[in-house]
N, C-alpha and C positions, 0 to 999 in steps of 0.2 A: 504494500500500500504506500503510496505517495505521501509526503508531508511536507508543511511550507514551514520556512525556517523565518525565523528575524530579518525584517527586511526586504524578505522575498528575493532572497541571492537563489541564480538559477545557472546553473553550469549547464551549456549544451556540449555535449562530449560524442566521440567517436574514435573507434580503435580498428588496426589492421592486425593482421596475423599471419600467421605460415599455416593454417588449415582450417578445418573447422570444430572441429573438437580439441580442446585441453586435455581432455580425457586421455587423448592419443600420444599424447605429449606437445603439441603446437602450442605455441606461444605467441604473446603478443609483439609485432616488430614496431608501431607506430599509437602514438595515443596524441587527441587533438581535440584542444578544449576551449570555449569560446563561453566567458562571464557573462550575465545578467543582473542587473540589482531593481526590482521593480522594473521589468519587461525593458529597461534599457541596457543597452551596450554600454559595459564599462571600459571598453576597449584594453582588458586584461584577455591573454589567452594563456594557453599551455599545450605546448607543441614539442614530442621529443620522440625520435629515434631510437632504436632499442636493438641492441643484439639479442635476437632471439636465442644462441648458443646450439644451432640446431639449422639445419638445409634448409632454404627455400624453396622450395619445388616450381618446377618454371608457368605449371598452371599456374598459381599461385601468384606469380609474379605479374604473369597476361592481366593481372585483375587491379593489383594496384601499382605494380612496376617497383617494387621494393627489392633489389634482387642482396644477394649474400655479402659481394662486394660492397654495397651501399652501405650497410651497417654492420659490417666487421670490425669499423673502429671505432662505434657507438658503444655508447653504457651498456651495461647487462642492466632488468630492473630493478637489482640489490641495491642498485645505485642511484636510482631516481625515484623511489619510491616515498623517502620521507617526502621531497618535493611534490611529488603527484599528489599525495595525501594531504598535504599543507594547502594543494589548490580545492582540493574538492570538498573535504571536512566541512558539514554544515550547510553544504548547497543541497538544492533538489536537483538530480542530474536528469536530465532530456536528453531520451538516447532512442533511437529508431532500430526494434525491436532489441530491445534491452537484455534478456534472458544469456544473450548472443555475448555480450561484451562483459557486461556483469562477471559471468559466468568465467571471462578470462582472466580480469583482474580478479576476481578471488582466487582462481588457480595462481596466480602470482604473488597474492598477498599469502596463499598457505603454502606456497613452495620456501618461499623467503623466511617465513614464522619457523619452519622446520628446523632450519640453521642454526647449528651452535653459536649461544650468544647472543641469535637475533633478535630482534622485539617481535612480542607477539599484537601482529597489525588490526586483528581480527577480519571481517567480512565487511563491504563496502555499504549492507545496509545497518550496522554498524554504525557508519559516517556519513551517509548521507539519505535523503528519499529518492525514490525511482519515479520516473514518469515515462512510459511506453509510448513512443508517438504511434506506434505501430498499433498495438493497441484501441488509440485510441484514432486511428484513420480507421479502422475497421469499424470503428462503435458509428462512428461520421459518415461512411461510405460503404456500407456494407453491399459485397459481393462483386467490389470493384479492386482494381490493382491497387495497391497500396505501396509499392516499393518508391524510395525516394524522389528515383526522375520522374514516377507517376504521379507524385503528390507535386511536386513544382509544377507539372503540367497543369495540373488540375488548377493549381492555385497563381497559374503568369510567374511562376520565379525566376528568373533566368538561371538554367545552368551549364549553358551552353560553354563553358571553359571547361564542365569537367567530365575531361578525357577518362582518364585514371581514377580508380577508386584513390584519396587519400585523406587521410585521419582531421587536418586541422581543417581543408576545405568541405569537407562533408559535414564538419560539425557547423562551419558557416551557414551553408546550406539549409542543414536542418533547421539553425536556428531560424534563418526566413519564416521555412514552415512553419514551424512553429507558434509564431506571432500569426502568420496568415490564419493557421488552424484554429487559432484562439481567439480572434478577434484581435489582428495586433493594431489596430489604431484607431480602435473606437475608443480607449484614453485620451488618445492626443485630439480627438474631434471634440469629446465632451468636453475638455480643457478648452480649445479654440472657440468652442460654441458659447460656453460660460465668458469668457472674456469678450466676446462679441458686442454678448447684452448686456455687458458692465460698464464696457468705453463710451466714453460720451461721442455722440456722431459729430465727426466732423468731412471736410470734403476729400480729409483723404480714405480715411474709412466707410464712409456713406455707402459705397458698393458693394461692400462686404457683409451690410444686416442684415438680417431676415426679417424682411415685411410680412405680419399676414393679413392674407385678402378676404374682404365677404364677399362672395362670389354665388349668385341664387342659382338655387339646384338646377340643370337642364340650361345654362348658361356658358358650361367652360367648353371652350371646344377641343374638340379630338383630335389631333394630327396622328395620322395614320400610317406605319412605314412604306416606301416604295419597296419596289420589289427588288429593288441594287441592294436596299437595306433588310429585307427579310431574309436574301440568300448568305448576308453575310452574317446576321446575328444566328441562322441554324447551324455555318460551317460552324461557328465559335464553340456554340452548343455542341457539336458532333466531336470537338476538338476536345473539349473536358468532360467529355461522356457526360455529359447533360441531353434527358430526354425531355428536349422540350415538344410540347403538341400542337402540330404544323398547325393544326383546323382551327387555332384562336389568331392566326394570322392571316389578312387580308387586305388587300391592294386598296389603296388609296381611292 
C-alpha cells in the first residue's frame, strides 16, 4: 500500500538490469531517479551506473545498450547504496510496474545485508511507499496497452528521443505521466484561476477574466465542425484509442 510522507516528497525512479529475475542471479546495472516535492520538480535526480559483477547478455543489451565494457569501471552496489538510500528514505517512489524493480533492489539491499560487517538495510518498503503507475493505468484504462510508450501516446508526451530503454530518462518520462495521469495541472489552473479573481482588472489583464454571460435558453448558437474538422478530431481519437461515436457528428 502506498503512503504520503511530509511534504509530499515523491521520487519517480527506474532501474535496468542484466535479466529479469534476481532470483536467477541478474542484477541491477542502472538506477535513475527524478524528485518531486508537492507535484513539482525539485530539479534533484539520482543517476548511477552499477557493475552488475556478472555478463551482460547481448539480448539484454539490444534493450537498453548497457553492455559489460560500459560498467566495468563503475561501482559495485556495496558502494552506492548508502547514497541511493539517502535519496529515497521517506519519499513515495512512482515506479511503472513496480513489483519489477522493487523486487531488485531488495535483492540488492539482502545480498549486501549478508556481508560480514554490513548494515542491515532492510527492504525498501521499509523506506519508502510504492505507487504502481502500472497498476494504476490498468484501474484508468482497463483492457488497453498500458506499457510506457503506450501511456505517453495516450497522454501527447513526447518521447520520441527514446531510443534505448534507460534508467534516468524513463524515470523522466514517467514522471510526465504521471502528472498527466493524475491530473498534473489542475493545481497550477486552480492557482491561476484564484488569482485571476483577486487582481484588480486592469488593461493589461482585462483579457484574461472570466466574464459570465446571461444568455436565455434556445439563444446561444451552435457552430458545428466541418468535415476537415470531424476527420481530424476521429484520426486523434483512433490515435489514443479513444472510441468516440461517429453518429453524434454532423456536417455543418
Amino acid at each position: 500500500m502506498s503512503r504520503h510522507f511530509s511534504g509530499y516528497r515523491t521520487v519517480i525512479l527506474d532501474t535496468e538490469t542484466t535479466g529479469i529475475d534476481p532470483r536467477s542471479g541478474h542484477r541491477l546495472v542502472e538506477i535513475g531517479a527524478v524528485e518531486m516535492v508537492n507535484r513539482r520538480f525539485t530539479g534533484r535526480t539520482y543517476h548511477q551506473y552499477i557493475n552488475p559483477q556478472r555478463d551482460i547478455g547481448p539480448e539484454v543489451v539490444a534493450v537498453h545498450g548497457i553492455t559489460n565494457e560500459k560498467v566495468a569501471n563503475e561501482p559495485v552496489f556495496a558502494d552506492v547504496a548508502e547514497a541511493f538510500l539517502d535519496f529515497i528514505r521517506g519519499a513515495e517512489l512512482v515506479i511503472h510496474n513496480a513489483p519489477f524493480d522493487v523486487g531488485f533492489i531488495d535483492h540488492e539491499f539482502t545480498l549486501l545485508s549478508q556481508r560480514p560487517g554490513a548494515p542491515a538495510l532492510g527492504l525498501v518498503a521499509q523506506h519508502c511507499g510504492v505507487l504502481d503507475t502500472l497498476v494504476m493505468a490498468r484501474q484508468k484504462h482497463p483492457g488497453q496497452r498500458n506499457s510506457l510508450d503506450a501511456l505517453c501516446k495516450r497522454y501527447d508526451i513526447d518521447n520520441g528521443h527514446r531510443v534505448l530503454h534507460g534508467a534516468l530518462l524513463d524515470a523522466e518520462i514517467l514522471a510526465d505521466v504521471y502528472l498527466a495521469m493524475t491530473g498534473g495541472q489542475t493545481a497550477l489552473t486552480l492557482e491561476a484561476s484564484t488569482a485571476a479573481q483577486q487582481a484588480p482588472v486592469t488593461a493589461a489583464n482585462q483579457g484574461l477574466a472570466i466574464e459570465r454571460l446571461s444568455i436565455p435558453a434556445g439563444q446561444l448558437r451552435v457552430i458545428r465542425p466541418t468535415q476537415h474538422e470531424q476527420a481530424a478530431h476521429l484520426a486523434k481519437c483512433d490515435t489514443n484509442g479513444i472510441d468516440w461515436p461517429k453518429t453524434e457528428l454532423r456536417d455543418a
